[in-house]
N, C-alpha and C positions, 0 to 999 in steps of 0.2 A: 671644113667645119671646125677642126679642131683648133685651128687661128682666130678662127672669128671668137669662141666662147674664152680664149684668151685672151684676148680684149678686150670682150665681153668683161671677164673677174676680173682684170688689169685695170680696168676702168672705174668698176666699181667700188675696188679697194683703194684708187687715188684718191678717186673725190670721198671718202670715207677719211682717207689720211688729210685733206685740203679742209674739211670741215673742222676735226677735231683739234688740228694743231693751230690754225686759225681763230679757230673759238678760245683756245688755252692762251695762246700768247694774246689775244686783246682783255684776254681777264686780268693778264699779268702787266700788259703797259696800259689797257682803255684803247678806247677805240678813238681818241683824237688826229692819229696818225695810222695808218696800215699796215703796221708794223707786221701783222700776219702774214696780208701778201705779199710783202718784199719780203720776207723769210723762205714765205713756199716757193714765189720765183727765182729767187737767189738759187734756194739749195734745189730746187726742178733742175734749172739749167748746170750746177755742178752735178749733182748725179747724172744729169745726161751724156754729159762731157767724162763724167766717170766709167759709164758703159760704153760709150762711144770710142775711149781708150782701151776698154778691154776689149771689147769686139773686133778691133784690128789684130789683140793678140793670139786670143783664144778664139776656138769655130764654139761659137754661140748659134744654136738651133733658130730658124724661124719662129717656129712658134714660144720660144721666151723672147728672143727680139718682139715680136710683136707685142707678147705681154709686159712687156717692160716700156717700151718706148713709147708705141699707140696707147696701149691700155694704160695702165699703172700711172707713168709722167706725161702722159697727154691728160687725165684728168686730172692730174694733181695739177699740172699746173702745161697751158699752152705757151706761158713764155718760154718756156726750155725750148722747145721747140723752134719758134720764132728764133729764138739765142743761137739755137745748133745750124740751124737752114743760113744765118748770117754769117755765124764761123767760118762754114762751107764757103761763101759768097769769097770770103777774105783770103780764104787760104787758097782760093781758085786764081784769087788777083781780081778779083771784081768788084773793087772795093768801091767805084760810082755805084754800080747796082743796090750791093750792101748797104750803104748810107740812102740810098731813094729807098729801099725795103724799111729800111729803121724809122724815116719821116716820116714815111708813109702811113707805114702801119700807126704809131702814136700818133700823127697829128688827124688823123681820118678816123683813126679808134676813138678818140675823145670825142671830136666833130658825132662821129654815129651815133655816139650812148644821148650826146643831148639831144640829137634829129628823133632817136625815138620816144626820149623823152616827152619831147613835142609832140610829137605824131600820138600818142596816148592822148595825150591832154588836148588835142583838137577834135579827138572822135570822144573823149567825154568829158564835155564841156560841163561844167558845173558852176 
């Protein structure tokens, strides 16, 4: 229980930090380009890659791993994620795998967002 409500806060304090810094930096450059989200993805995936480095060093408890990684940078932001799971791929030697995860994921993540897009607009036709 006490992992899960660490994920729980971890979670809610990312997308709390994904909103506000998001909304600042598009006030600061406009929203022409997404400068937000390539910022929160950028530094998701270095903080991860940051803890990810200390965790090898230091014995980091369950329950902050979980609130830090699930929680906290899984709601700030899923690319770190994606980013960390592909590092692994590489530093494994699985670097075919790696680059079909990377395709994958981007050319089928776009492809989805418009499939649902459509799939909206065909159940309310206007």
């Amino acid at each position: 229980m006490k992992i899960i409500l660490s994920i729980m806060f971890g979670g809610a304090l990312g997308a709390l930090l994904r909103f506000f810094i998001s909304r600042w930096v598009s006030n600061i450059f406009g929203i022409i380009f997404p400068f937000g989200t390539l910022l929160i993805n950028l530094s998701g995936s270095l903080l991860i890659g940051i803890f990810y480095g200390l965790s090898e060093r230091i014995i980091i408890g369950n329950t902050l791993r979980a609130f830090i990684t699930v929680g906290l940078l899984g709601a700030f932001t899923t690319f770190s994620t994606f980013a960390f799971e592909n590092m692994n791929l590489f530093k494994d030697g699985e670097f075919k795998l790696g680059f079909i995860n990377i395709l994958l994921t981007n050319i089928f993540g776009i492809i989805f967002v418009f499939l649902g897009f459509i799939i909206v607009g065909l159940i309310y036709k206007n």
